[in-house]
C-alpha positions as CSV (number, residue, x, y, z in Angstrom):
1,X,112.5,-4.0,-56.3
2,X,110.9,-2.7,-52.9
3,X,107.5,-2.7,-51.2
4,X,106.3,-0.2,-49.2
5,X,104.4,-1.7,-45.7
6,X,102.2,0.6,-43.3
7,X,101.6,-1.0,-40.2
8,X,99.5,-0.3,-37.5
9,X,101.7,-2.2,-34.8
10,X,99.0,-2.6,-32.2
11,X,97.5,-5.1,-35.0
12,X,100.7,-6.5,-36.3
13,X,100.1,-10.0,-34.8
14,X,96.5,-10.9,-35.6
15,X,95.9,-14.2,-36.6
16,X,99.2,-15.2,-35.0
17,X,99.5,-17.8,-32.7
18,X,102.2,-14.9,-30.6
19,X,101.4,-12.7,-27.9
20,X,98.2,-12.7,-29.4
21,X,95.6,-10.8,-26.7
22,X,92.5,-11.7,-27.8
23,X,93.0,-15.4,-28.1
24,X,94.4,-15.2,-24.4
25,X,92.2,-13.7,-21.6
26,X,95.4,-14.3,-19.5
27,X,97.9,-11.6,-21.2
28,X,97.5,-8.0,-21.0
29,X,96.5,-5.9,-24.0
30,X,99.5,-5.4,-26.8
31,X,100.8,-1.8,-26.7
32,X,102.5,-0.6,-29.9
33,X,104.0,2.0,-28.6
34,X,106.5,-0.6,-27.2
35,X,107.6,-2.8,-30.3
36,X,110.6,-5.6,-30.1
37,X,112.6,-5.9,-33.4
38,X,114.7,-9.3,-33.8
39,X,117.0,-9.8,-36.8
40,X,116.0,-13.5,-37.1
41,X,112.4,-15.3,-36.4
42,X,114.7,-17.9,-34.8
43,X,118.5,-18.8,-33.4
44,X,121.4,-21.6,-32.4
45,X,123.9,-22.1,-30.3
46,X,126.9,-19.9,-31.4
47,X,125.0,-17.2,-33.2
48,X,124.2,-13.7,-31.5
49,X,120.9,-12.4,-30.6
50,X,120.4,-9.0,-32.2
51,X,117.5,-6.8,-30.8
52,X,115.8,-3.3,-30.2
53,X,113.1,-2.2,-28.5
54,X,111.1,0.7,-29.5
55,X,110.3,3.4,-26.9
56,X,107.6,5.9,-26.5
57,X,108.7,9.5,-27.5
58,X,108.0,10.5,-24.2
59,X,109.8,12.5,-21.5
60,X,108.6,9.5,-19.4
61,X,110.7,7.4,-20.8
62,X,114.1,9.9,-21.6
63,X,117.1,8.3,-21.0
64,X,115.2,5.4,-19.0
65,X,117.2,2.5,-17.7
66,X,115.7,-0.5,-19.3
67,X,116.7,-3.9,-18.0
68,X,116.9,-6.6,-21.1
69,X,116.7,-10.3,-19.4
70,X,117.2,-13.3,-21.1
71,X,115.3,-16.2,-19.4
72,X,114.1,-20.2,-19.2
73,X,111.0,-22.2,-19.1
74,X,111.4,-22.1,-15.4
75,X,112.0,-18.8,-15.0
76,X,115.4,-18.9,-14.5
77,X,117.7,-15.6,-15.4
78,X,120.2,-16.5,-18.1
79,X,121.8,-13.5,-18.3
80,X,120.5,-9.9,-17.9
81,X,122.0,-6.5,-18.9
82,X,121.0,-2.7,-18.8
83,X,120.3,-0.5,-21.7
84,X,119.3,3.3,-22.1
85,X,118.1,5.4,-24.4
86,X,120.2,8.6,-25.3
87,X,119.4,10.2,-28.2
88,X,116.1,8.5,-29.6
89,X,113.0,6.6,-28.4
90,X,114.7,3.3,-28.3
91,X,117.3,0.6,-26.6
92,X,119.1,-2.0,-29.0
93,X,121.9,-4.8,-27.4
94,X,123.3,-8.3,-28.2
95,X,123.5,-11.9,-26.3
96,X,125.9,-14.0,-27.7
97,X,124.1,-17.5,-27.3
98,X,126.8,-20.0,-25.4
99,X,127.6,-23.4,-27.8
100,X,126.4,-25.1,-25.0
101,X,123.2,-23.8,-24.2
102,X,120.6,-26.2,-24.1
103,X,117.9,-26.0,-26.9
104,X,114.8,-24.8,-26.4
105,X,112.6,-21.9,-25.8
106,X,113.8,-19.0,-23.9
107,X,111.7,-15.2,-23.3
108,X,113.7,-11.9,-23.9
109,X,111.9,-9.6,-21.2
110,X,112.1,-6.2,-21.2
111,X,111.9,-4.2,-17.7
112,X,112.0,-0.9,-16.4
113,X,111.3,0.9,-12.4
114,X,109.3,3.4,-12.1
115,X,111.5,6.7,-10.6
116,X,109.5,7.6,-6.9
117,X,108.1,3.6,-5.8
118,X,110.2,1.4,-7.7
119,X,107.7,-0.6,-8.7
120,X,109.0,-3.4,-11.7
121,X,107.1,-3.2,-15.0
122,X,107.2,-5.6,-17.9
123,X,107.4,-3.4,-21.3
124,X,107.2,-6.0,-23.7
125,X,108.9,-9.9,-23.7
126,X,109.5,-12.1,-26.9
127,X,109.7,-16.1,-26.8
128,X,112.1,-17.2,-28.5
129,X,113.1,-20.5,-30.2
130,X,117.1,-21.1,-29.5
131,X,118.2,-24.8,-31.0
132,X,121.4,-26.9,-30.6
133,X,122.9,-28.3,-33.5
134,X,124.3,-30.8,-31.7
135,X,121.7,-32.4,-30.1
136,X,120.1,-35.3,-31.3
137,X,116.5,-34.8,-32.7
138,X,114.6,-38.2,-33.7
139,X,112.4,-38.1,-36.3
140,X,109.2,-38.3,-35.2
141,X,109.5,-35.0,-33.5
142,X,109.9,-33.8,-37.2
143,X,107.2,-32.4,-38.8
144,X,106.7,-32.4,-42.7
145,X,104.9,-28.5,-42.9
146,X,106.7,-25.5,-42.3
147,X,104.1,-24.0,-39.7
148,X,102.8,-20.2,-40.6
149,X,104.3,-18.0,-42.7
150,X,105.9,-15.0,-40.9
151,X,104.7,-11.9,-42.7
152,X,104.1,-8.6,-41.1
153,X,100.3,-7.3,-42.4
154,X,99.9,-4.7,-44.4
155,X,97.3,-2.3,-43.5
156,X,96.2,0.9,-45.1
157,X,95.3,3.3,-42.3
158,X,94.5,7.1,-42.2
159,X,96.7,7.5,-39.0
160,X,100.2,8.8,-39.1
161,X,102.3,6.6,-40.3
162,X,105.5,7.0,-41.5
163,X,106.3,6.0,-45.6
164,X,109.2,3.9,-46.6
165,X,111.0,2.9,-49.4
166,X,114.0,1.1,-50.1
167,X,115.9,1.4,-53.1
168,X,119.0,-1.3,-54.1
169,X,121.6,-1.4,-56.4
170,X,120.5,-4.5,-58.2
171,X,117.7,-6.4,-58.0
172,X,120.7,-9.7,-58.6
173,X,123.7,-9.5,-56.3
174,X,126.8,-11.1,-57.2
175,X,128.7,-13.6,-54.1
176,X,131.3,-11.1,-52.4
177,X,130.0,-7.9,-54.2
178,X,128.7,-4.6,-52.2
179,X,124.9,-3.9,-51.9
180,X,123.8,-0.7,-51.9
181,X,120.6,0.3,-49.9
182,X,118.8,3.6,-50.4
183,X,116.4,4.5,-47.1
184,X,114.1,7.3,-47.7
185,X,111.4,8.3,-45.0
186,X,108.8,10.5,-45.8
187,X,105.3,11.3,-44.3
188,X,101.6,11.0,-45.0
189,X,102.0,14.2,-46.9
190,X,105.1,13.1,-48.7
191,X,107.7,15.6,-46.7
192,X,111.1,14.0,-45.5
193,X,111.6,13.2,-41.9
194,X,114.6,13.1,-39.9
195,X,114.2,9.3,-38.3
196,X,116.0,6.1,-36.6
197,X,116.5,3.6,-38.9
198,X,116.8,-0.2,-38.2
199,X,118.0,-2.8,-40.8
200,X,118.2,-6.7,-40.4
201,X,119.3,-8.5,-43.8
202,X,119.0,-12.6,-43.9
203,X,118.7,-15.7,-46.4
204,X,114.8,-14.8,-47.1
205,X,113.6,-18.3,-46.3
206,X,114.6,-18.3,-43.0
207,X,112.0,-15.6,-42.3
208,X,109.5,-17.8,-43.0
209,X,110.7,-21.1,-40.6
210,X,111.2,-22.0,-36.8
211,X,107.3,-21.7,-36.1
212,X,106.2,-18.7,-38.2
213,X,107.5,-16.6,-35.1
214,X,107.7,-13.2,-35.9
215,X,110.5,-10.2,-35.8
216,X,108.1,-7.7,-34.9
217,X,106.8,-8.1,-31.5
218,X,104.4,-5.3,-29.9
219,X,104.6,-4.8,-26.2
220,X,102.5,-5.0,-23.3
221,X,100.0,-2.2,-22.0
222,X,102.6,-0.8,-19.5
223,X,101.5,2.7,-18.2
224,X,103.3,5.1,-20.5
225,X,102.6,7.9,-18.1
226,X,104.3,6.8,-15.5
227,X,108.3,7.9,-15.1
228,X,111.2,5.4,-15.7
229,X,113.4,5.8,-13.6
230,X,116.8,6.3,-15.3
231,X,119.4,4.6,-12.4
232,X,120.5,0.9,-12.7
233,X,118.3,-0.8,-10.3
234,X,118.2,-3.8,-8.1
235,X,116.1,-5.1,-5.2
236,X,117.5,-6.7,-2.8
237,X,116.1,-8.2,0.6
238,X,117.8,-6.8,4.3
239,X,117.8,-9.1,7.2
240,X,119.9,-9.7,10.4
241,X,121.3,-13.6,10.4
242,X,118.1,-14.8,12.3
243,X,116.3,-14.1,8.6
244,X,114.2,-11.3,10.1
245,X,113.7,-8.0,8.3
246,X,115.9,-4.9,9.3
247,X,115.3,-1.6,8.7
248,X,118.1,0.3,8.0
249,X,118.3,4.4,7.7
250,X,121.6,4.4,6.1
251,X,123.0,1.2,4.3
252,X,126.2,1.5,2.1
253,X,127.1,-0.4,-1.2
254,X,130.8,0.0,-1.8
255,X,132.3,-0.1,-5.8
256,X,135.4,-0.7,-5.3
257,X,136.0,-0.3,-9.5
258,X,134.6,3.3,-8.6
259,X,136.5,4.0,-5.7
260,X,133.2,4.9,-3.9
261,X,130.5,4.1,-1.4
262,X,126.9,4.4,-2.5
263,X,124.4,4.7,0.1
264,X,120.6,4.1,-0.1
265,X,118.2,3.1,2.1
266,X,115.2,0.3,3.3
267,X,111.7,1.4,1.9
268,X,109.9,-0.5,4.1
269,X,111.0,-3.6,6.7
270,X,113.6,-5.6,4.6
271,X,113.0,-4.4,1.3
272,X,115.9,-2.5,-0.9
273,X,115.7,-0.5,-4.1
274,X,119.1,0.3,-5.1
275,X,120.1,2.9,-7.4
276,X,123.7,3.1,-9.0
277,X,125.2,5.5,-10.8
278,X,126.1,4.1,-14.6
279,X,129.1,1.8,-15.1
280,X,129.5,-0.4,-18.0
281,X,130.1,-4.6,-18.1
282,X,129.9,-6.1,-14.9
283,X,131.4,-5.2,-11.3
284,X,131.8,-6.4,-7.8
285,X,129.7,-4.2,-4.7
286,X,129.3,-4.9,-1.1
287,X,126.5,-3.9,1.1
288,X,127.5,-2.8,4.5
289,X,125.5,-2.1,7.4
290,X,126.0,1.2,9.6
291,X,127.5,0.1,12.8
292,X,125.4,2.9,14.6
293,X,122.4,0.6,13.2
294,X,122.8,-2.8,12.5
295,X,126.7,-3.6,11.6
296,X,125.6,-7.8,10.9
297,X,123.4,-7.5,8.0
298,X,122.5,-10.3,5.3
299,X,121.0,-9.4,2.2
300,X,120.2,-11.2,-0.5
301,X,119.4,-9.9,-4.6
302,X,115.7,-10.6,-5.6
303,X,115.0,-12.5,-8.9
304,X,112.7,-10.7,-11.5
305,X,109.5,-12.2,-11.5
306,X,107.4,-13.5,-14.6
307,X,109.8,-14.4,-16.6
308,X,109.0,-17.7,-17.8
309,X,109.4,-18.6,-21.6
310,X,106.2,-20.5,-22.9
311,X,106.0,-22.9,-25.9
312,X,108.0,-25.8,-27.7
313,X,110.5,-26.1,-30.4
314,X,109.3,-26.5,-33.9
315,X,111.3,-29.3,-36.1
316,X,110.5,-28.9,-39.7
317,X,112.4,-30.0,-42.6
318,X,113.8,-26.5,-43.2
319,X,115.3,-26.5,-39.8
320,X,116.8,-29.8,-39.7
321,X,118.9,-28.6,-43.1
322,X,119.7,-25.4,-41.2
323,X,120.6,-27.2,-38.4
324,X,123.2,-29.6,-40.8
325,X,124.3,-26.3,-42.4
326,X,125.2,-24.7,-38.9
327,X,127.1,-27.6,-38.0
328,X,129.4,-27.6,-41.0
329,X,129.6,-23.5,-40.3
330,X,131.4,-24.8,-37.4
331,X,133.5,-27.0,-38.7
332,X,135.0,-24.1,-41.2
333,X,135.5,-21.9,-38.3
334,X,137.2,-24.4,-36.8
335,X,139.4,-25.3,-39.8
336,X,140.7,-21.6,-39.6
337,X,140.6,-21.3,-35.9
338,X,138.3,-18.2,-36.0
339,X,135.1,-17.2,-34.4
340,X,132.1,-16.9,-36.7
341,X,131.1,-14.0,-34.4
342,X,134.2,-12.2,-33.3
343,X,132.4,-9.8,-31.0
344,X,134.5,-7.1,-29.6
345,X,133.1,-5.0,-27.6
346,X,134.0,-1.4,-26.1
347,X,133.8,-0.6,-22.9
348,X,133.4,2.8,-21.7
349,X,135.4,4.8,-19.0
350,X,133.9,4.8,-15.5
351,X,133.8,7.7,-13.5
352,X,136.5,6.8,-10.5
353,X,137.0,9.2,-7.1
354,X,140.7,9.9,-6.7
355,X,141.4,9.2,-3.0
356,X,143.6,11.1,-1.0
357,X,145.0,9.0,1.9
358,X,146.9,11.0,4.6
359,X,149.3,8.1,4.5
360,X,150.6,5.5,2.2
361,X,152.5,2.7,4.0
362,X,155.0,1.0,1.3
363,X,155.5,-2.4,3.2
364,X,158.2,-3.6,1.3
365,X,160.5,-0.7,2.4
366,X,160.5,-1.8,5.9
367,X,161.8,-5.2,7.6
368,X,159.9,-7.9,7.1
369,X,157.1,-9.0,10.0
370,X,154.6,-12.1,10.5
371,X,151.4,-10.3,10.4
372,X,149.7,-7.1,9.9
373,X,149.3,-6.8,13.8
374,X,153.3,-6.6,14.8
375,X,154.1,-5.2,12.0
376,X,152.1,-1.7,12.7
377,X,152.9,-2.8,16.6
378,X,156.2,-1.2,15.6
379,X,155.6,1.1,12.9
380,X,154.2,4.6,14.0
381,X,151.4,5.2,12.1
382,X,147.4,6.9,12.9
383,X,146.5,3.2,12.7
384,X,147.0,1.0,15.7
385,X,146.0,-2.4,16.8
386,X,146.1,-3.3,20.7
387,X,145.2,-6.7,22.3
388,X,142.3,-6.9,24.3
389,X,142.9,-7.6,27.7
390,X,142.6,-11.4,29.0
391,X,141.5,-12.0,24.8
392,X,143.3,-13.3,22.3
393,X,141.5,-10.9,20.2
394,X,143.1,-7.5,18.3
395,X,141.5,-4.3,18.4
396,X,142.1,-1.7,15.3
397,X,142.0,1.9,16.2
398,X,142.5,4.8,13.8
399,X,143.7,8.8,14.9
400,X,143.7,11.9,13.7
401,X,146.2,14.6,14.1
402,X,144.2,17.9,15.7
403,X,147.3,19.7,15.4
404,X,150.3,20.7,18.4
405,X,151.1,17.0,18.8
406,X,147.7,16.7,19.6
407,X,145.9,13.2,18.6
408,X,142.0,12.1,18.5
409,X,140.7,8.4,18.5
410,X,138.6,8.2,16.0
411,X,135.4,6.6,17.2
412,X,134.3,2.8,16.9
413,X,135.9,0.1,14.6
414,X,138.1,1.6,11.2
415,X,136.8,0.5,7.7
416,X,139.0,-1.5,5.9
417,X,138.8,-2.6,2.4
418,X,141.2,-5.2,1.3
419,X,141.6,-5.3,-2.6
420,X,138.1,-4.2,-2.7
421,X,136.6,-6.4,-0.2
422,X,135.6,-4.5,3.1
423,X,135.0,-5.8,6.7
424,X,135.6,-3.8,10.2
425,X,136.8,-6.7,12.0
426,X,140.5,-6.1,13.1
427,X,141.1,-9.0,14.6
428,X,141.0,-10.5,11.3
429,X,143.2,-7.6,9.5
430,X,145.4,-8.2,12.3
431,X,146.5,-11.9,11.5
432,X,147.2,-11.4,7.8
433,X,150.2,-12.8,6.6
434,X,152.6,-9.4,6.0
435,X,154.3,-11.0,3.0
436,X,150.8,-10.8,0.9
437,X,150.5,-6.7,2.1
438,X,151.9,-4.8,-0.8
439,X,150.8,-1.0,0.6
440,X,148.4,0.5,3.6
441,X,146.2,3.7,2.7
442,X,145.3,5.5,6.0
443,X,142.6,8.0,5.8
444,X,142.0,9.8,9.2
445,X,141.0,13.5,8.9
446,X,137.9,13.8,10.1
447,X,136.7,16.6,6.6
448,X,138.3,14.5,4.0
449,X,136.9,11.0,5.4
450,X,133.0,12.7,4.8
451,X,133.9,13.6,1.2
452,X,135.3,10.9,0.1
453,X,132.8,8.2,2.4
454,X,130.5,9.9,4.0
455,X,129.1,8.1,7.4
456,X,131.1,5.1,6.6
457,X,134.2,6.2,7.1
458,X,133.3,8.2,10.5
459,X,135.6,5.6,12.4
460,X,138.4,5.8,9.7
461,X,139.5,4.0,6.7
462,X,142.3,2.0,5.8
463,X,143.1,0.4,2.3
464,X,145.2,-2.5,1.7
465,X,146.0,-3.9,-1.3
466,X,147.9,-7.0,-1.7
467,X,150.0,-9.3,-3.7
468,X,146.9,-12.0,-3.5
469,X,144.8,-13.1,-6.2
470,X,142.5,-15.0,-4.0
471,X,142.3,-12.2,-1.0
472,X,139.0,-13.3,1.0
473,X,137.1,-11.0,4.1
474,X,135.2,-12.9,6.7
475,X,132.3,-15.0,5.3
476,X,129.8,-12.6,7.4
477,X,131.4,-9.6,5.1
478,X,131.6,-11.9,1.7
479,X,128.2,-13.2,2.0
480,X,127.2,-9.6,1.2
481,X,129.7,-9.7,-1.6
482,X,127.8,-9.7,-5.3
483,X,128.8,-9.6,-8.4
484,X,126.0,-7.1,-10.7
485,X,125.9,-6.1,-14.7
486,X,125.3,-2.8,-15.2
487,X,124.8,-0.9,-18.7
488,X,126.0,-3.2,-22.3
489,X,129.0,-2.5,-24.1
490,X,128.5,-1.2,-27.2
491,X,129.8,-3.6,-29.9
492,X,129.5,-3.5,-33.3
493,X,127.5,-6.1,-36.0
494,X,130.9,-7.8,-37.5
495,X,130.1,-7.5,-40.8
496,X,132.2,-8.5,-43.8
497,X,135.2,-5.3,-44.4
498,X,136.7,-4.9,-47.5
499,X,139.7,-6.2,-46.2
500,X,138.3,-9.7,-45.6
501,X,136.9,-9.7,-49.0
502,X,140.1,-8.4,-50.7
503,X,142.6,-11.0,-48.6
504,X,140.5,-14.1,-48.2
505,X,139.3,-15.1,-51.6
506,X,139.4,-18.9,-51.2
507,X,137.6,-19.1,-47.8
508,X,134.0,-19.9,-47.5
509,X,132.3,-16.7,-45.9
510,X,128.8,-18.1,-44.8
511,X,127.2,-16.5,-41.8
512,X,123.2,-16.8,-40.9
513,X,123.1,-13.0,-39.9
514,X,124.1,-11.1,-42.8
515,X,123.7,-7.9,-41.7
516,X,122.4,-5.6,-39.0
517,X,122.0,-2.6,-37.6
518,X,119.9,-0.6,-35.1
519,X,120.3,2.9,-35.4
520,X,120.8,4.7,-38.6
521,X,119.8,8.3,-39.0
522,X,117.9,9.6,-41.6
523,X,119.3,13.1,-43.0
524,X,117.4,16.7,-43.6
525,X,116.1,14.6,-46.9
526,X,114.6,11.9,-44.8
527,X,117.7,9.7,-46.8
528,X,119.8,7.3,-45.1
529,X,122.1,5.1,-46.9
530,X,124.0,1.6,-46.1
531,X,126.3,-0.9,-47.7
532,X,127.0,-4.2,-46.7
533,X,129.3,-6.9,-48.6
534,X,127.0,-10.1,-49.9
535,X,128.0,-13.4,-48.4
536,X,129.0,-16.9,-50.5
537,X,125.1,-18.3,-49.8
538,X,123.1,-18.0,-52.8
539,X,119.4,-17.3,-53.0
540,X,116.5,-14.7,-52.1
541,X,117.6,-12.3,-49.7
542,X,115.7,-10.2,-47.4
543,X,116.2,-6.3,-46.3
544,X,113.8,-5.7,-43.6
545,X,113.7,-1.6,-42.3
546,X,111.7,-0.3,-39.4
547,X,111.8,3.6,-38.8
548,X,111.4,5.6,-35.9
549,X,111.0,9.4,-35.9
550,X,111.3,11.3,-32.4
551,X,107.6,12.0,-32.4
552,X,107.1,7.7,-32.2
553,X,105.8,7.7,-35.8
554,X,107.0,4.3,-36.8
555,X,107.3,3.2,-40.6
556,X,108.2,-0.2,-41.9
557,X,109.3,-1.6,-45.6
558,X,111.0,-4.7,-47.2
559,X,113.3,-5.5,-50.0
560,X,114.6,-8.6,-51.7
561,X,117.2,-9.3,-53.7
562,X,118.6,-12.5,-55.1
563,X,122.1,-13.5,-54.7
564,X,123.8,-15.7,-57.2
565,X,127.4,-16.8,-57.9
């Protein structure tokens, strides 16, 4: 009913054509204390990429920010996203593969900075084969064997290695009915151990098709020693418009979803290694140059390197029938108008500054003006704009009250962010249509202005936000404009609920990822326990189970069952 299997990862793949070291002088040395786990040896458009990657128990590598990249034979970044580690030695995610992805192969890197230099490492990567049902395949790219069979090796070692067994309700599972799974974890000496389980259920034969690629995938030999740094982190390149390298001592990076301006710094001529604070999904931030340094700055986000997915697609008999099968998955979904993979994810709360303006300018309560620049011509406020003699240029100015009717200029040109887009050109604040303005935030004390944005706000800050869905800056401010993912979501596997089961008895339920999940903990017994409702496929059906204890002992076991109607 269940097999026990002790690996020793760093030799999981020999005699596999994958990441295999010693049949490639090229490729660094396999390190199994990184280890990729995939919930299918292959994927199409439409289905969702499950994966984890296992960590060292290291402080090292506590609560490290690991970058999870999804790239193309050429290198090119797909999509990217940032995980970290919280509780246990690991990171687990999701990347829902667009219908219209093109097929082919395509590398799931994972990448981390080290904390003091920033330097980029490569922890371990995974090729993967993603096909497209609906592309044509002609026949002669089919071939008649099924490639290598995809079985992890079972090796008896005297190391520490964590036991596993797997214990199911039934060996024969009924379409629709619940199966039960018993985990327990014990070690060499037979004591229980509290652990990270990870559990990926599928149709058994399709472990064993797309080009014998494998669900387990050791890492590369990336210096375990070395400290992660544990900040969302991008490199950028800083240059003035001529393309030549600046160095800046203060550069800011406003997030305006945060209410906050970031500030870091150039390590050397031109080069950037930004840090941000965590935030969740994806959001907008602006670099802005230090007018006491360079105010015209152009930077520009650096690619990751070395990303480059290797190999071909493997057509086989079995996939061309999987193929057929996905397309008439489709077709159901579409009959119901439903989503085989109704992802839903939840994001977490941000942590946003509260500003406190020293006024807030209601436009709509006053009379109504042609642009910004008559209408606070009239209205007495700390911000002013004044023509510049023999110009046809505005100049913004911001004061401070100093007490006793007594009134500072602020030095230099006022920061203004408009519906999260800043610039310090007035001139172009000035001329902006007043029926767009919806309110003016003036910020002008001197104290306040350094809490809440520090030496970019030393000339004042005003805040507009209008009525605009479209609201631009000037392109030398929106070049600098970009648009970054920070940490993933957390969204749950949409398995089958009872609910489903109990109300939709005469629709098909077929789905190629039957069950998964990444992190379930062991108890004081080294016993973990999960259900999962069977699909309508029939057939062999495999429960795959890779532990993880907090010390990095790593234990691995498989069941099968067989489902019938």
């Amino acid at each position: 009913m269940s097999k026990n299997c002790m690996l020793l990862f760093i030799a999981l793949l020999a005699g596999l054509n994958f990441l295999n070291a010693g049949n490639n002088p090229g490729v660094p040395a396999a390190n199994p204390a990184y280890l990729i786990q995939l919930d299918k040896s292959f994927y199409v458009n439409g289905e969702v990429i499950w994966y984890k990657l296992l960590l060292p128990a290291t402080p090292t590598h506590q609560g490290a920010a690991v970058k999870a990249v999804l790239s193309d034979r050429d290198g090119k970044t797909l999509f990217y996203t940032f995980l970290k580690n919280k509780r246990a030695p690991f990171v687990s995610g999701y990347y829902k593969i667009p219908f219209d992805l093109p097929g082919g192969m395509y590398r799931l890197s994972f990448l981390a900075s080290e904390a003091i230099t920033g330097q980029v490492f490569t922890l371990a990567y995974a090729d993967l084969p993603i096909y497209n049902d609906g592309e044509k395949v002609v026949s002669d790219k089919v071939r008649s064997d099924s490639g290598p069979k995809n079985t992890p090796a079972v090796l008896e070692t005297a190391g520490d290695v964590l036991k596993v067994s797997i214990n199911l309700n039934a060996n024969t599972i009924r379409s629709r009915d619940q199966v039960l799974a018993g985990i327990r974890v014990t070690d060499a000496n037979g004591q229980p151990v509290t652990a990270s389980v990870s559990i990926a259920v599928n149709d058994h034969s399709l472990i064993t098709v797309g080009g014998g690629q494998p669900t387990l995938i050791p890492g590369l030999a990336a210096p375990i020693a070395y400290q992660l740094d544990t900040s969302i982190t991008f490199k950028g390149r800083l240059t003035d418009y001529q393309n030549q390298p600046l160095t800046a001592n203060v550069l800011g990076v406003l997030t305006p979803q945060q209410n906050r301006i970031h500030y870091t710094r150039t390590q050397s001529p031109g080069q950037i290694n930004l840090r941000l604070p965590d935030f969740y999904a994806q959001q907008p931030i602006q670099f802005l140059g230090f007018p006491q340094e360079e105010e015209n700055i152009k930077v520009s986000l650096l690619p990751d390197e070395g990303l480059a997915a290797k190999g071909d697609l493997v057509y086989t008999p079995e996939i061309m029938h999987y193929l057929e099968l996905s397309r008439q998955r489709k077709k159901i979904f579409q009959l119901y108008k439903d989503l085989e993979f109704n992802l839903q994810p939840s994001v977490p709360m941000v942590n946003v500054q509260e500003l406190k303006p020293e006024r807030t300018v209601n436009v709509k309560d006053y009379e109504s003006f042609e642009n910004v620049y008559l209408f606070f011509k009239e209205i007495l406020t700390p911000l002013v704009f004044r023509q510049e003699k023999g110009e046809d240029k505005v100049e913004a100015k911001i004061f401070t009250d100093l007490g006793n009717r007594v009134y500072d200029m602020l030095p230099g040109q006022p920061l203004f962010i408009i519906d999260g887009k800043a610039t310090r050109d007035g001139n172009y604040v000035a001329h902006m249509k007043m029926d767009q303005v919806e309110t003016v935030s003036i910020f002008t004390d001197r104290a306040e202005l350094r809490q809440q944005f520090n030496v970019m706000g030393r000339s004042g800050v005003a805040i507009i936000e209008t009525s605009s869905t479209d609201i631009t800056v000037p392109e030398t401010d929106a070049d600098d404009i970009f648009l970054v993912r920070g940490l993933q979501a957390p969204a749950a596997f949409p398995a089958f609920t009872p609910n489903q089961i109990e109300n939709d008895r005469h629709r098909p339920f077929f789905r190629p990822q039957l069950y998964w999940a990444p992190d379930v903990r062991t108890d004081a017994s080294g016993q973990a326990n999960v259900n999962f409702f069977q699909s309508d496929d029939t057939g062999d059906f495999q429960i795959r189970v890779l532990v993880q204890d907090e010390r990095g002992r790593m234990g691995y076991a498989e069941a099968v069952y067989q489902a019938v109607w």
